[in-house]
C-alpha positions in Angstrom: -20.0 -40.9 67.2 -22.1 -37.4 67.5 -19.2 -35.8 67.6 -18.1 -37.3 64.3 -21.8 -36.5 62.6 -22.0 -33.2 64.1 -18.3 -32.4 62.1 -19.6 -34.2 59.5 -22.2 -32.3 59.1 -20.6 -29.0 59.7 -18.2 -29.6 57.0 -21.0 -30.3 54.7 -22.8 -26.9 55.7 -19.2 -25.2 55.0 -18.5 -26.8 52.0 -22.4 -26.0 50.6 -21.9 -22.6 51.8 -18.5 -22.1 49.9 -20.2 -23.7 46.7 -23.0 -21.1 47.1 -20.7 -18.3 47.2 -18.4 -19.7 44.6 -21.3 -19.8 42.3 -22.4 -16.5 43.0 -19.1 -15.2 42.9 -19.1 -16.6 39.1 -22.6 -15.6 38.4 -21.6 -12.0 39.2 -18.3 -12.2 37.4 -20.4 -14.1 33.9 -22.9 -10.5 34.5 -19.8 -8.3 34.3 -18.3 -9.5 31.2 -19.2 -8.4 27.9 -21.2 -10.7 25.6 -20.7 -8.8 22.0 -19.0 -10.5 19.3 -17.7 -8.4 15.9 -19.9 -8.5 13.2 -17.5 -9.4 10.5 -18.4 -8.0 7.3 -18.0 -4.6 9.5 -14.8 -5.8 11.7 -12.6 -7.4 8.8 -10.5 -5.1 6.7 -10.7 -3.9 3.4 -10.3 -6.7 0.9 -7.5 -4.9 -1.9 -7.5 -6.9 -4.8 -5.0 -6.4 -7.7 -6.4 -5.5 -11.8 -9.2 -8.2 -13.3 -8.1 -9.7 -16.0 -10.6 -8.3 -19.1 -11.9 -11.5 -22.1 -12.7 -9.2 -24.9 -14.2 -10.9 -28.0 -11.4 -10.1 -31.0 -8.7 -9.2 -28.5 -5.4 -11.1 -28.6 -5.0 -13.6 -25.3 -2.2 -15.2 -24.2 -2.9 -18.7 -23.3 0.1 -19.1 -20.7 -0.6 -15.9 -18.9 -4.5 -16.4 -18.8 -3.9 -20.2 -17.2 -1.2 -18.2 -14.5 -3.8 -15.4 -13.6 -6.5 -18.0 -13.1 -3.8 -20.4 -10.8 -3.3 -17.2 -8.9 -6.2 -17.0 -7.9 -7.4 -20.2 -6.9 -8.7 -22.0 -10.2 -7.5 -25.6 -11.2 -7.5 -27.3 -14.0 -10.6 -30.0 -14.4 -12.0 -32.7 -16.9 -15.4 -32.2 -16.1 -17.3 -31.1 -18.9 -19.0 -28.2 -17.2 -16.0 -26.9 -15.1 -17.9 -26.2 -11.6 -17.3 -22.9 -10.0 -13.1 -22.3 -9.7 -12.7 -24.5 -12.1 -11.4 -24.5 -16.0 -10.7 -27.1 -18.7 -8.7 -26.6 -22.0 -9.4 -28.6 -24.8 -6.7 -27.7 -27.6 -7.9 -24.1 -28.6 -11.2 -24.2 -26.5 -11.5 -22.9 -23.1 -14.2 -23.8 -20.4 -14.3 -21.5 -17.5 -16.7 -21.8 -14.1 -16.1 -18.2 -12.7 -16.7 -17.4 -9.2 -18.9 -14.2 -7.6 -17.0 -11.0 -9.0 -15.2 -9.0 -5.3 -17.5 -6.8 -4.0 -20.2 -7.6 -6.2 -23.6 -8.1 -4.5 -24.7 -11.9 -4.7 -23.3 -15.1 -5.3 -24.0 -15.3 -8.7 -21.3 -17.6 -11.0 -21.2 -17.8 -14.3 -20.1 -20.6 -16.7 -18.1 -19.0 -19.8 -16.4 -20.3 -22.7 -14.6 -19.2 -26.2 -11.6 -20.6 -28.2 -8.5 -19.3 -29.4 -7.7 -18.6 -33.1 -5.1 -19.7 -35.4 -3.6 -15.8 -34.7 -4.2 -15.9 -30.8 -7.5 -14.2 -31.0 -10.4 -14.9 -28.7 -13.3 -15.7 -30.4 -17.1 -17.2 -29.5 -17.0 -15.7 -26.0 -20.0 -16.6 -24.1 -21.3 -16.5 -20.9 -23.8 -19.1 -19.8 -24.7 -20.0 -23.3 -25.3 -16.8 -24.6 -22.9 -14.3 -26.7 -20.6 -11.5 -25.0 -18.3 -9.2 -25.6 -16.3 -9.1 -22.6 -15.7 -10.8 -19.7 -13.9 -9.8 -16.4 -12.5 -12.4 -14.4 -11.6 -12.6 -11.0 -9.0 -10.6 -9.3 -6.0 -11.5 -7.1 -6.5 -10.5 -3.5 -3.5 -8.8 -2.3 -3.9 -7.9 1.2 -6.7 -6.4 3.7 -6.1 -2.7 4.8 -7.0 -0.4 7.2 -6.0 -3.5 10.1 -3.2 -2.0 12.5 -3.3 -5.7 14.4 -1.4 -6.8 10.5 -4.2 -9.8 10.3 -5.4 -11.5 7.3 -9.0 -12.7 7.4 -12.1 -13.6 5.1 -15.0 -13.3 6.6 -17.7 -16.1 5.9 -21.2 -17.0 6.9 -21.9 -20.1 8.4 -24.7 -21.3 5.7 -21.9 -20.7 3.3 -19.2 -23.0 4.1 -19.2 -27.1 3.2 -20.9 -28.8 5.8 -17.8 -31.1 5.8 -15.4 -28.4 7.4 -18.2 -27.1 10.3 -18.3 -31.0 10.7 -14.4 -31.6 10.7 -13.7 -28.9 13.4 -16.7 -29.9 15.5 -15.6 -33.6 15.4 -11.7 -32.8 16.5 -12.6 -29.6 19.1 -16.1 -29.9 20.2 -18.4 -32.6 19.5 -20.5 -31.8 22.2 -20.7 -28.2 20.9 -24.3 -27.9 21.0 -25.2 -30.0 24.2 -23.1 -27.9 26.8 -23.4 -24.0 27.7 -19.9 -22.5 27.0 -18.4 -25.4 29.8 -18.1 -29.0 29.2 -17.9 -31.0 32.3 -17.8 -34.1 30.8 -14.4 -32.5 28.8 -13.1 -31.6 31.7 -13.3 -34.6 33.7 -11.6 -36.5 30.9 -8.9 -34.1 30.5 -8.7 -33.8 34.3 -7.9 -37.9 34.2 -6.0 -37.9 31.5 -3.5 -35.1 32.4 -3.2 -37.0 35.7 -2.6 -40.6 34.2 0.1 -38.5 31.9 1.9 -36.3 34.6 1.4 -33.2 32.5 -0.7 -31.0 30.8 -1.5 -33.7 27.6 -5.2 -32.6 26.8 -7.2 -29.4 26.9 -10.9 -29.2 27.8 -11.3 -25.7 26.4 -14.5 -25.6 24.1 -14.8 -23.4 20.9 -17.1 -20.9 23.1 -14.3 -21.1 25.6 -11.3 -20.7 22.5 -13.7 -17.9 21.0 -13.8 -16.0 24.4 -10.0 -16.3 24.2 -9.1 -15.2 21.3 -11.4 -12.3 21.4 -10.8 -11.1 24.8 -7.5 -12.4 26.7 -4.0 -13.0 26.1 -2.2 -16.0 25.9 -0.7 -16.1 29.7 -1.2 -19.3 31.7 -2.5 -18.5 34.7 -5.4 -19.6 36.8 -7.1 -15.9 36.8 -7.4 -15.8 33.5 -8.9 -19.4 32.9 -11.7 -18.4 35.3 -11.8 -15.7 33.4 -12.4 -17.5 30.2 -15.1 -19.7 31.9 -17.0 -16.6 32.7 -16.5 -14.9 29.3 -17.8 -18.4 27.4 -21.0 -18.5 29.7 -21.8 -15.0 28.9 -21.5 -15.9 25.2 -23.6 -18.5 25.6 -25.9 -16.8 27.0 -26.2 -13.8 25.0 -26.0 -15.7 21.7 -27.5 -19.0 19.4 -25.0 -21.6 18.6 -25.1 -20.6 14.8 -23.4 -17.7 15.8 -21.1 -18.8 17.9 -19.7 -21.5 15.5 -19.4 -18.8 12.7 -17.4 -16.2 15.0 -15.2 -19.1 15.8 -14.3 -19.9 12.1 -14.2 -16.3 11.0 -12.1 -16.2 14.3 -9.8 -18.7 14.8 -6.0 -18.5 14.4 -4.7 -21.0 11.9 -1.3 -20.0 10.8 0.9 -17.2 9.2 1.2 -15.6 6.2 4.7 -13.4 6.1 4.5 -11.2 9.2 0.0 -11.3 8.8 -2.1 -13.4 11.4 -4.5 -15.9 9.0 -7.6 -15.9 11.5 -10.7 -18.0 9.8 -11.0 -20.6 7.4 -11.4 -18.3 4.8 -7.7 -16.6 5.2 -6.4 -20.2 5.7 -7.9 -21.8 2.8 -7.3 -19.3 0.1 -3.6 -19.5 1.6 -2.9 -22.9 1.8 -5.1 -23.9 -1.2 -5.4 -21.3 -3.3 -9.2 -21.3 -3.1 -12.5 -20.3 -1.6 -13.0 -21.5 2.2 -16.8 -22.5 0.4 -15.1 -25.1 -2.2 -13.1 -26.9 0.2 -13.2 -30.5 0.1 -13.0 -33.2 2.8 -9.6 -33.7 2.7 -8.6 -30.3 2.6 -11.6 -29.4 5.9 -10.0 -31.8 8.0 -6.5 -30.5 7.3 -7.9 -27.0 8.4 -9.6 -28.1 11.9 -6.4 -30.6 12.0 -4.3 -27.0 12.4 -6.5 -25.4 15.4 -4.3 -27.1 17.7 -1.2 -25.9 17.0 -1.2 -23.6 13.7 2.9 -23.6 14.2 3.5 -27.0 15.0 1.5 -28.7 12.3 2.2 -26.0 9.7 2.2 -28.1 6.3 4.6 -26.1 4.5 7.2 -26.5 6.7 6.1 -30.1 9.0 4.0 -32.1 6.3 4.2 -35.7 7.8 2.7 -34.0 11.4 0.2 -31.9 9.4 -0.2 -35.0 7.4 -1.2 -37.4 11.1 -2.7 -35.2 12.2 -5.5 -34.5 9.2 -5.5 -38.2 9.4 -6.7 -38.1 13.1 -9.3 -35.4 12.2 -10.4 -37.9 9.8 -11.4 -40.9 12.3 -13.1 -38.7 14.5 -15.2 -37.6 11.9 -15.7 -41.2 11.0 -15.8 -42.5 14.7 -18.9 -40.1 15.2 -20.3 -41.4 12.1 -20.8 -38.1 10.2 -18.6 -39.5 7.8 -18.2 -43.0 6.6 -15.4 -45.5 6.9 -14.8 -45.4 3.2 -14.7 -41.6 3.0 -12.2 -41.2 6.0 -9.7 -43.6 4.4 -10.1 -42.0 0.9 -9.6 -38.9 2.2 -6.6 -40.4 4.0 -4.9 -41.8 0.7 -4.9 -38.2 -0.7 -1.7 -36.1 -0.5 -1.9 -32.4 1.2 -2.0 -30.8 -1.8 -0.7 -27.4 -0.9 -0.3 -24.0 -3.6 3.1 -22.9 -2.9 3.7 -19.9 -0.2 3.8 -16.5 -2.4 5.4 -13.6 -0.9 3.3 -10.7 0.3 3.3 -8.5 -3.2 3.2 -4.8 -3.8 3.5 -3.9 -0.3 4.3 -0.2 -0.7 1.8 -0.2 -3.3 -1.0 -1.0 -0.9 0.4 1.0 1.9 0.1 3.7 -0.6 -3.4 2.6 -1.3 -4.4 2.5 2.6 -3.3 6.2 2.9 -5.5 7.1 -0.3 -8.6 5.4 1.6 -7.8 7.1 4.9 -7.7 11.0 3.3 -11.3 10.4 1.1 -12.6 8.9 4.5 -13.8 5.5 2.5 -15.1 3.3 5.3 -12.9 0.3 6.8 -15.2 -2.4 5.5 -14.9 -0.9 1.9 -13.9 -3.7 -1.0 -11.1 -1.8 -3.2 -9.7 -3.4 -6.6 -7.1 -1.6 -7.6 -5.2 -0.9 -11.3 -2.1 -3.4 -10.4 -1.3 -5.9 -12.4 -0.2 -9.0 -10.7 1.9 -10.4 -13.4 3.7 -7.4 -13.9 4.4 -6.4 -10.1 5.7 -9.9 -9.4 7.9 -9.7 -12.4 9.7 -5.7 -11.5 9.9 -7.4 -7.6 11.9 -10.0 -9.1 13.9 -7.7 -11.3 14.6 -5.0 -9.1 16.0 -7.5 -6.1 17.7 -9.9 -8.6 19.2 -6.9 -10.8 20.6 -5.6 -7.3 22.2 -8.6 -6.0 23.9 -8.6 -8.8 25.4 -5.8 -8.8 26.0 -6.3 -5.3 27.9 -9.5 -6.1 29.8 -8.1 -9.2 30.7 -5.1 -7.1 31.8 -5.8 -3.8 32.1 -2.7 -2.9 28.7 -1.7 -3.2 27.6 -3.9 -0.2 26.5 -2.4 2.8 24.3 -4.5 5.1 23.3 -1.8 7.2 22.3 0.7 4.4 22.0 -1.5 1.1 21.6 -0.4 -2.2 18.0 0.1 -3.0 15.7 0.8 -6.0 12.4 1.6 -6.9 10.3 0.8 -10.4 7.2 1.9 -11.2 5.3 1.1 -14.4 1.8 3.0 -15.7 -0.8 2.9 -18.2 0.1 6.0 -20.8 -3.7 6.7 -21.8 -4.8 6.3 -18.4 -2.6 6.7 -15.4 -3.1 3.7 -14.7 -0.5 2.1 -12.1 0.5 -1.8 -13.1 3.6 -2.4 -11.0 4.9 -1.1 -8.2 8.2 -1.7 -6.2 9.5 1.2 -3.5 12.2 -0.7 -2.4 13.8 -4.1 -1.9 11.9 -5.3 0.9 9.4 -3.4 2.8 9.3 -5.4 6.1 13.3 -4.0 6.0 12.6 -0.1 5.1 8.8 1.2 4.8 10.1 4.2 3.1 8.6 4.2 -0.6 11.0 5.2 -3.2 8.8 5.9 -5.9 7.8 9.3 -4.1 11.0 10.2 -2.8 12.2 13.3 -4.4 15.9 12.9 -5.8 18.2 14.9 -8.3 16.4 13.4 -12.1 20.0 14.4 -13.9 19.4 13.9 -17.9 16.1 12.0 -17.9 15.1 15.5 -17.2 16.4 16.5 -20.5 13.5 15.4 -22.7 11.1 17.6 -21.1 13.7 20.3 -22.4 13.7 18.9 -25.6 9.7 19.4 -25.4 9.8 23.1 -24.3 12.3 23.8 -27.1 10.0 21.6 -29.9 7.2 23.0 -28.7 8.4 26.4 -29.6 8.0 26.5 -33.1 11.0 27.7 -33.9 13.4 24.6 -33.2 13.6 21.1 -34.9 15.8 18.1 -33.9 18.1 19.1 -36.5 18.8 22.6 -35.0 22.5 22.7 -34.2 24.1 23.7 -31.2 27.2 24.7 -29.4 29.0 22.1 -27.4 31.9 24.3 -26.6 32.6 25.3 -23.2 29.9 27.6 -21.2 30.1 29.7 -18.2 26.9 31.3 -16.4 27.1 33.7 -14.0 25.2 32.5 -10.6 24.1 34.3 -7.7 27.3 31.7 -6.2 29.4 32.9 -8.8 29.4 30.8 -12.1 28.0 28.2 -13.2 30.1 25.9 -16.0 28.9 22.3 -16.9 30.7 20.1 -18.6 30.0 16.3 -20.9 29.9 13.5 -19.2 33.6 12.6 -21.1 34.6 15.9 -20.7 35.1 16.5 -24.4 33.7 19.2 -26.4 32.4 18.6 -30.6 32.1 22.3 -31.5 28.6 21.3 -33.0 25.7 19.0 -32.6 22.4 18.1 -33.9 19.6 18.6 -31.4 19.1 15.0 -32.0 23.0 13.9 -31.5 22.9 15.8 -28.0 19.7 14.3 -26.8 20.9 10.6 -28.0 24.5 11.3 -26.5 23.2 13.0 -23.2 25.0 16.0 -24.0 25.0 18.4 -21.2 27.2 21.7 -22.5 24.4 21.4 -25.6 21.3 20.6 -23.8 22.3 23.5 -21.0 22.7 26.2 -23.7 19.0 24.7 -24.8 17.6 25.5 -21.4 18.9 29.1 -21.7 17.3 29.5 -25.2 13.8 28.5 -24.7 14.0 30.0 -21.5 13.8 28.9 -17.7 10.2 29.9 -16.4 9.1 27.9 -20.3 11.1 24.7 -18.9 9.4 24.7 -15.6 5.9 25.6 -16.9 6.2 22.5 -19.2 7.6 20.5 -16.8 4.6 21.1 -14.4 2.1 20.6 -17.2 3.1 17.4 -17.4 2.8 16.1 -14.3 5.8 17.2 -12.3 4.2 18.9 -8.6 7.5 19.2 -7.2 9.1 22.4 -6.4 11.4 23.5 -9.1 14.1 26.0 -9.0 14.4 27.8 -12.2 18.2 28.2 -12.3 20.4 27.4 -15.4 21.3 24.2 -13.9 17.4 23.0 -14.2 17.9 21.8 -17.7 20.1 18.9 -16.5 17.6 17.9 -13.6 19.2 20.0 -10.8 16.0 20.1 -9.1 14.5 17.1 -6.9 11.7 15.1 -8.3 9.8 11.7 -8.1 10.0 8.6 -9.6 6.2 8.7 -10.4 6.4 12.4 -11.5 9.1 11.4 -14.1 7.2 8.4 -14.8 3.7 10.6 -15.4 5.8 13.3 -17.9 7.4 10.0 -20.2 4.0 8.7 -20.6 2.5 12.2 -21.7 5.2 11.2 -24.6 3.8 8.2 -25.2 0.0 8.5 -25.6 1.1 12.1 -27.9 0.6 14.5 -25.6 -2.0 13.9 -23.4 -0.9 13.8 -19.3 -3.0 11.3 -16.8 -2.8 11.8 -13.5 -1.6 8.2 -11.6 -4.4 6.1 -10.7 -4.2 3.1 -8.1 -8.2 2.4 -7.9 -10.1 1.5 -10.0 -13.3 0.3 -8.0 -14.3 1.0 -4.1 -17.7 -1.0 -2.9 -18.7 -1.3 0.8 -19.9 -4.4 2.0 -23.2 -5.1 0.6 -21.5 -4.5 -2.8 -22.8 -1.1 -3.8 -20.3 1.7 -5.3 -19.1 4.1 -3.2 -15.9 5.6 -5.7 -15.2 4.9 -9.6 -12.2 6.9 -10.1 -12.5 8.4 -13.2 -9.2 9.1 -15.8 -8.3 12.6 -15.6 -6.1 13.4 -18.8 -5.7 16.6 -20.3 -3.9 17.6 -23.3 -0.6 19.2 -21.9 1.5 19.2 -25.7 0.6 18.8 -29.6 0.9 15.6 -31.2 3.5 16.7 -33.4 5.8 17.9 -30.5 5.1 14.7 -27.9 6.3 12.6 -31.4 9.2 14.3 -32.3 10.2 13.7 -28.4 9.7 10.0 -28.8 11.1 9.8 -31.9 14.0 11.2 -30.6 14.2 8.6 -27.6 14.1 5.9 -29.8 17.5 7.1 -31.2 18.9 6.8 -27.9 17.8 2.7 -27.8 19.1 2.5 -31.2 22.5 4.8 -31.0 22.5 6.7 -27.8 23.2 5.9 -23.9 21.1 3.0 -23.8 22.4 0.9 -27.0 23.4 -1.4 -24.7 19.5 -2.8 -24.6 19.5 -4.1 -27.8 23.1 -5.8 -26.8 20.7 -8.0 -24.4 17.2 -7.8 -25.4 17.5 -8.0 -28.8 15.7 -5.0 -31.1 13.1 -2.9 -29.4 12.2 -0.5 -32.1 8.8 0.2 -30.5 10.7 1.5 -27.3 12.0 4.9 -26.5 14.1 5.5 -23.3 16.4 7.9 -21.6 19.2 6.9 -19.4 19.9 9.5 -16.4 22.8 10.1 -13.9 23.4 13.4 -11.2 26.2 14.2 -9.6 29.0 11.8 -8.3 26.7 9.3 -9.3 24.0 9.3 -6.9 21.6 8.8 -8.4 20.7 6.2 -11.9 17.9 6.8 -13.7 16.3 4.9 -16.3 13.0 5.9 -18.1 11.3 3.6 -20.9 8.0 3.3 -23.0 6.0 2.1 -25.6 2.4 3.4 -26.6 1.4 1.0 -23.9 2.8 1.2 -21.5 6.3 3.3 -19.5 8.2 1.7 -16.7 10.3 4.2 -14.3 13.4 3.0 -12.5 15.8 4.5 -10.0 18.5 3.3 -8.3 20.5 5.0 -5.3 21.7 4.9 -1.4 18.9 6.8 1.0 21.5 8.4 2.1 23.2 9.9 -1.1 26.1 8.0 -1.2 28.0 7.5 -4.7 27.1 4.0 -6.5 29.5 5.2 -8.8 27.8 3.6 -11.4 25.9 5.4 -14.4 22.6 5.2 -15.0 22.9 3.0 -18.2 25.3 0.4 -16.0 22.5 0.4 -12.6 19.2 1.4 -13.8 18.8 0.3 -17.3 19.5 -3.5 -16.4 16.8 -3.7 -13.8 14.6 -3.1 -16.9 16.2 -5.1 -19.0 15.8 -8.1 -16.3 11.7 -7.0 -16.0 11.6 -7.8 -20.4 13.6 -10.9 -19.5 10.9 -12.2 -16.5 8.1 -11.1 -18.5 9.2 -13.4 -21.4 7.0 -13.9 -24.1 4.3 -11.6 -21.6 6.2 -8.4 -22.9 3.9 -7.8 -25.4 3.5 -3.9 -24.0 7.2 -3.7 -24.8 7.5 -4.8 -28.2 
């Protein structure tokens, strides 16, 4: 019998002694580990948020595309009388609008404002809270965060500004003990412990959110017993090192809850503006308990694709809320009854554009956490994607030939502001997650939608008018490769054209002999004034766009057409504020006079003849009459490359169409560019007012 006490109490010696060292062995390992968490208005990335929409008293509004900017971003429709903040309400030609804190504006002030619509579409009465205004900027449309290599969307909160109802929800379904324990739960654990044993497999977690936090922060997913210690020590020193408060809020700025495209949604506020449409602040009960319900498994329950699992398990979230009583009874099964009312998933937009945008940031040295609203509109991006992928499926489908799934046919399409530089759309390629490289800076051959900058060297002359006649009869130009002789595009000679006829018909004998007249080095220097920074080889061939070029330099030269002469340099930002919401860059609008009014009119007056008689008569075939617009078709040789360049006072939209590798579409400019704009007037719709 003291035998059996003495091993009895031996074993209780060893067994104290291997606690003690355990213990120290963890208390050493919490010391080592780090016990910093991000500050998040610092760690997130730069918010980019697509053009404001601008209420001007006296302007003209268009009902249909005010209600889709306002959908985009969030705001639904309400019968309240004062619409609260994300909310509207239309009452026939009256308009009620609760706006939300401005991006990057310092405060959370909101604003109620209201006008009404006249007989003529006018906006008239515009108020904000009560008192008269005369303009109005509503809220943008985020498109992405920058300057994030780990391709991560998040929205960082504070905890005292999110609904009580969602720290609740979360709490109640992960860790309703959150602010008893110290990073470990025992309790937890011996109830998952019993369960997974009664189940025969891993069926319930005991993780906390200090212990989830830890994780996400600091390990990897691999299941192994080193790194779960791990995690215990990594949750203690969190605990220790920091209040609950900010715990909680690193967790829900934190926490993984789904995907957006090939971007990460960590925190509430990613996750709510995705799958709602709205501010992680304006949630509602129904709609916090469908967010904690995803924690689990962001993939499993994702409500897009697995509604009736998202749907249980929301419900569960529900009676756990209820069963702890920070809900009632009544409010759990109310919330039940409702539907997940989901905004539908929208595709990633403008991603060259912002990759574009990220490089601009990263060369003036603009700060990570910097707030960046940019000159795109969102309307108009979405519809050139959807015309420049549907436009070449098309072709793709009417020309078999054309299909090459390695190397497709691609296109790019940018549209600007004339005035102001101002870029509104986008597109520099058919999918950038296929092929980052942007096509809108790519230099290619420009063939004859070079040939009005010509026409403007020659008008700007003095000496020559569009009804100066010249040769079309066959030329040869001696060539340091021995000579040079271009030829129509039909092959035929007419002995004599009209400046106007040749720039119409896209003649190249005439507009070559042009080239030669007004002189090279004049054709280059006017080229250059107006925008064009690419290198260009002042041979004869120059007049017919032998030299490579961008889409946005051609696109830059048109609109100097269009606003009479005056060149703007591109501009993609419009506003950069760091966190706490000061200014840090207001890009100005650099325009300088590069032609006279006379000249930059006679140019578009000429281009107008090519809509109404020229190479791109084939618009008014499908669109209907455009007399406002002016255009140019271009194609280089064995057809690799379509042009097609278009404006109004208001506005010029760029398109190009081609093989990266220079392989023949052989297809024309007028048959491969010019339809990818028609198909942008046709998914505008009645939103094409620039165009008409």
């Amino acid at each position: 019998m003291r035998a059996w006490k003495r091993g009895l109490r031996g074993g209780v010696v060893v067994g104290l002694a291997g606690l003690g060292v355990a213990l120290l062995w963890f208390e050493v390992e919490v010391r080592r580990q780090p016990g910093s968490l991000p500050d998040w208005r610092w760690s997130a990335a730069s918010p980019v948020y697509a053009r404001p929409a601008l209420l001007r008293e006296g302007s003209r509004l268009d009902a249909r595309r005010l209600r889709a900017e306002l959908t985009a971003v969030g705001y639904r429709p309400t019968e309240a009388a004062r619409p609260a903040p994300g909310r509207f309400r239309t009452r026939d030609r009256l308009w009620f609008i609760g706006l939300r804190p401005l991006p990057g504006a310092s405060g959370d002030t909101t604003h109620e404002v209201s006008f009404r619509l006249d007989a003529s579409g006018r906006l008239r009465d515009l108020k904000q809270d009560g008192a008269p205004t005369t303009g109005v900027l509503l809220e943008p449309q985020r498109l992405a965060g920058l300057l994030d290599s780990r391709a991560r969307e998040q929205i960082p909160h504070s905890l005292h500004e999110l609904p009580e109802v969602l720290v609740d929800a979360v709490l109640a379904i992960e860790d309703r003990r959150f602010f008893d324990h110290r990073g470990l739960d025992p309790w937890r654990i011996a109830g998952a412990f019993s369960a997974n044993l009664r189940a025969g497999r891993a069926a319930q977690g005991a993780s906390t959110i200090t212990q989830q936090l830890a994780r996400s922060l600091h390990l990897n997913r691999e299941r192994s017993l080193t790194r779960k210690l791990r995690e215990a020590t990594l949750a203690v020193k969190l605990e220790r090192s920091h209040g609950k408060a900010g715990l909680l809020e690193a967790y829900l700025n934190e926490v993984y809850l789904g995907q957006m495209g090939s971007a990460a949604l960590h925190g509430v506020g990613a996750a709510a503006r995705h799958y709602f449409g709205r501010d992680a602040r304006e949630v509602d009960l129904a709609e916090s308990a469908l967010l904690a319900a995803l924690i689990r498994g962001p993939s499993y329950y994702a409500p897009h694709r697995y509604p009736e699992r998202a749907l249980a398990r929301r419900n569960l979230v529900l009676r756990q809320m209820a069963e702890v009583g920070w809900i009632s009874g009544e409010e759990a099964q109310q919330a039940a009854e409702s539907p997940i009312d989901l905004v539908p998933r929208r595709p990633r937009r403008a991603r060259h554009f912002v990759a574009r945008v990220e490089r601009e940031l990263r060369r003036a040295g603009v700060p990570r956490t910097a707030s960046v609203v940019t000159s795109l509109d969102p309307i108009l991006q979405a519809a050139a994607e959807r015309a420049v992928v549907g436009e070449l499926r098309a072709l793709e489908s009417a020309l078999p030939q054309l299909q090459r799934p390695g190397d497709p046919l691609e296109a790019a399409l940018v549209a600007l502001v004339p005035q102001s530089g101002d870029v509104l759309a986008w597109v520099g390629g058919r999918s950038f997650g296929r092929s980052q490289l942007d096509r809108v800076t790519t230099r290619r051959q420009p063939g004859s939608v070079f040939k009005p900058i010509v026409l403007a060297a020659a008008l700007g002359s003095g000496h020559i008018t569009l009804s100066t006649r010249l040769r079309d009869r066959p030329l040869s130009v001696p060539v340091p490769e021995g000579r040079w002789r271009p030829q129509n595009y039909d092959r035929r000679y007419r002995g004599s054209v009209t400046l106007r006829n040749a720039i119409e018909r896209s003649l190249n004998v005439p507009m070559a002999r042009l080239g030669l007249k007004v002189g090279l080095p004049a054709v280059a220097d006017t080229a250059q004034g107006l925008g064009v920074e690419s290198p260009l080889a002042r041979v004869p061939s120059l007049a017919l766009g032998s030299s490579e070029v961008t889409l946005l330099e051609m696109a830059t030269a048109y609109a100097s057409f269009a606003s009479g002469g005056l060149t703007a340099a591109p501009r993609s930002r419009l506003l950069v504020s760091d966190a706490e919401g000061r200014t840090l860059e207001r890009p100005p609008t650099r325009a300088t006079r590069t032609l006279e009014r006379g000249t930059a009119d006679l140019v578009s007056e000429a281009l107008r003849g090519v809509v109404a008689r020229g190479t791109a008569r084939s618009l008014t075939r499908r669109l209907g009459a455009m007399p406002r617009l002016a255009a140019k078709t271009g194609t280089t040789n064995d057809f690799r490359d379509a042009w097609f360049l278009a404006y109004t006072s208001d506005l010029v939209v760029g398109v190009w169409v081609g093989f990266d590798d220079g392989r023949s579409t052989n297809l024309s400019g007028a048959r491969a560019a010019l339809p990818v704009f028609a198909r942008l007037v046709e998914e505008l719709g009645p939103l094409d007012r620039w165009l008409r």
